[in-house]
N, C-alpha and C positions, 0 to 999 in steps of 0.2 A: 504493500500500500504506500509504505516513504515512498519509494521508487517510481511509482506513478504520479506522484506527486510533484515528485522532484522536476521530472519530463515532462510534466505539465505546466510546471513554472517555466520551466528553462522554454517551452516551446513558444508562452506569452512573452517571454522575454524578447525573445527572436521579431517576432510580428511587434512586438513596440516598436525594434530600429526599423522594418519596415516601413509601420504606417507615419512615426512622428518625424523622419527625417525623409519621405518623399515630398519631391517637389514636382509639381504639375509642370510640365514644358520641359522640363530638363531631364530630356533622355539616359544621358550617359553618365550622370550623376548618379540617379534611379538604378540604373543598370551596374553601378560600382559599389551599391548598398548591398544588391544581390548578390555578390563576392564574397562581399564583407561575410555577410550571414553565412553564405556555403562556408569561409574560410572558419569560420567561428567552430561551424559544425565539426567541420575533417580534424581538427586540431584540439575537438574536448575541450574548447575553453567555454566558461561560464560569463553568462551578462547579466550583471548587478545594475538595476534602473536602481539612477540616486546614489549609486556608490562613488561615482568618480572625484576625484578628488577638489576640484574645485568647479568653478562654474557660477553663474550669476542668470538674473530672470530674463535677460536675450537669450538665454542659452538653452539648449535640450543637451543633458550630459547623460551619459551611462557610463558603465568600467568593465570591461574586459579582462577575467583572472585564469590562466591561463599557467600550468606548469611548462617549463623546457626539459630535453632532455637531459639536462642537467639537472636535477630535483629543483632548481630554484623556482621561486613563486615572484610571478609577474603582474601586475596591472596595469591596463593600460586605461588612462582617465581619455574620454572621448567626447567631447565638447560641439554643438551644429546648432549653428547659429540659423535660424531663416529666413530672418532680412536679408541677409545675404544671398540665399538661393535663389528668394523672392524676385530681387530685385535684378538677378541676372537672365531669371527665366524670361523677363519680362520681355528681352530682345534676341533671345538666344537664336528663335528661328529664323533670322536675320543675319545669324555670322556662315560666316566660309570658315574652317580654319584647314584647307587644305594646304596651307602654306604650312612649313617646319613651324614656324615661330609663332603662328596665329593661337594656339592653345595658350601658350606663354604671356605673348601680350593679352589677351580677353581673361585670363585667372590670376592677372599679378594683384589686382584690386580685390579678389574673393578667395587666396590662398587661404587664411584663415575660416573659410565657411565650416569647413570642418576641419576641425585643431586635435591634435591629443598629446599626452604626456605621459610617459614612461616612469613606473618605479620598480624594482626589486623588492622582497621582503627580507629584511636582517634581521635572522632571529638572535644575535648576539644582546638585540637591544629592542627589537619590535616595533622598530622603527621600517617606514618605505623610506629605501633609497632611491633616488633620480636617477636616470640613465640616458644619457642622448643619443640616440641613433636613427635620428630624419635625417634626410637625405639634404645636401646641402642648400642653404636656405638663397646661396648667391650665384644657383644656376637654374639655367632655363624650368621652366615646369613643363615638363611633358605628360604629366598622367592625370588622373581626376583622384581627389584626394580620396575616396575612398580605395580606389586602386593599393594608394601606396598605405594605408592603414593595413589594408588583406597583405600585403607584400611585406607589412612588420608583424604581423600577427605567426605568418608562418616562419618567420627567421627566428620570432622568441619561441617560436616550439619547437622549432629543432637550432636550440641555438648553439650546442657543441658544433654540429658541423657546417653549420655558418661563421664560428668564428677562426674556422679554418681556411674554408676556400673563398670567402669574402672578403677580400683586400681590405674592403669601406670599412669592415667594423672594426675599429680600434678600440671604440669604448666601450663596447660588446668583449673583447678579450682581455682587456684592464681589469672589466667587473669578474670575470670568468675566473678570472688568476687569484683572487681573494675567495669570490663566492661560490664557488665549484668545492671547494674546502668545506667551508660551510655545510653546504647543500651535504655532502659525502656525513659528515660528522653529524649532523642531525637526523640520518639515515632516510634520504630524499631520493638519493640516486639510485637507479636502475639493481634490480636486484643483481649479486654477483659481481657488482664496480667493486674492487680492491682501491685500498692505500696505493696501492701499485700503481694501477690505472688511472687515479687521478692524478699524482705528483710523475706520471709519462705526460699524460697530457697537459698540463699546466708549464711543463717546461718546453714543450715544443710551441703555447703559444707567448710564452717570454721570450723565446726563440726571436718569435716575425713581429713580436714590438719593441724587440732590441736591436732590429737590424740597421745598420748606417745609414742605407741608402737601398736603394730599388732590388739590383742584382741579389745582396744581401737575404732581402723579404723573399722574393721569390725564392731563394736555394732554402731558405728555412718552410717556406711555405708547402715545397715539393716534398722537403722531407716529413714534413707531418700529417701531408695528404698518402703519402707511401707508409709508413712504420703508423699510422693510427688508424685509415679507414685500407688501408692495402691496392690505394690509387694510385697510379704512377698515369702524370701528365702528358703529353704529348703536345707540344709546343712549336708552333709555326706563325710563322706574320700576320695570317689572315686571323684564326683565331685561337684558341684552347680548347681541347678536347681531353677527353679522361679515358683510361681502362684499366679494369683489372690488372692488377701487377701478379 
């Protein structure tokens, strides 16, 4: 009976970011909500309406909690404003952006339409920790924000092996180096993780945030995609590809 109860919640929860963050006219926003939700689902993370961490009366918030492979415990605060949406549906039918840059200029004014903020959970102190890892705020915007919300949602559930073959995440393998420890010591991580296997992998990603320079990252990065998931790269100009070692 919990159990039906639970999936009962969780499925109102889902039809909330639906119904309160659809906008009439705005197709591809609409259609990145839909993402959002599959990606919520394939990933077992949980939608707390009212838990996000901050937010004001423009705001519709919820939070996103959500374990990584790593046992660490995640939320994401998820903020949508819809004066904003409002106010871009308004002429939306209107744009071309078949140009590279037209998505870019038409969202530099409504990037914030929907916002969100990353914490960790430290159980050293029961405190959430902040973590940064959007995507840089001083280049072009190519995707619809809820895109890239489903595209953090799944790097924090499998964030061990994004904080390998993801160049970007730096501050994803900072937090990993302390709280992967954690996570192991409060016994979070995958049944079977040894002492062993965490302090292998924690040193292979010190490894690719110690490196000097580029060549450096990369020869640390090959070796931790080979000796931890048994990937050996293949590397050519055009692009990277992976297999089986």
């Amino acid at each position: 009976m919990e159990m039906k109860i639970e999936k009962k919640q969780s499925e109102s929860n889902l039809e909330w970011i639906s119904k309160n963050l659809h906008c009439e006219g705005l197709g591809p926003h609409n259609r990145s909500l839909e993402l959002v939700v599959e990606t919520i689902v394939d990933v077992d993370a949980k939608v707390d309406i009212g838990g996000a961490h901050r937010g004001h009366g423009m705001e519709k918030s919820f939070a996103i909690r959500l374990s990584g492979t790593s046992g660490l415990q995640y939320r994401i605060s998820v903020h949508f404003r819809q004066r904003f949406a409002d106010l871009l549906a308004e002429r939306f039918a209107d744009t071309d952006l078949s140009e590279e840059d037209s998505l870019d200029i038409l969202m530099q004014p409504f990037r914030y339409m929907l916002n969100y903020d990353i914490h960790w959970y430290d159980e050293r102190d029961g405190n959430w920790e902040h973590i940064c890892i959007h995507g840089h705020r001083d280049r072009p915007i190519t995707s619809w924000p809820g895109d890239e919300l489903a595209t953090t949602i799944r790097t924090l559930g499998d964030d061990l092996r994004h904080s390998v073959f993801d160049k970007n995440m730096n501050t994803l393998r900072s937090t990993l180096c302390k709280s992967y420890m954690l996570s192991w010591c409060g016994h979070h991580t995958a049944v079977g993780i040894s002492f062993e296997d965490v302090t292998h992998f924690i040193r292979h990603i010190r490894a690719m945030e110690g490196a000097r320079n580029k060549e450096d990252f990369e020869a640390a990065q090959q070796t931790a995609m080979l000796e931890i998931y048994g990937i050996k790269p293949i590397l050519s100009q055009q692009s990277t590809d992976y297999i089986l070692a």
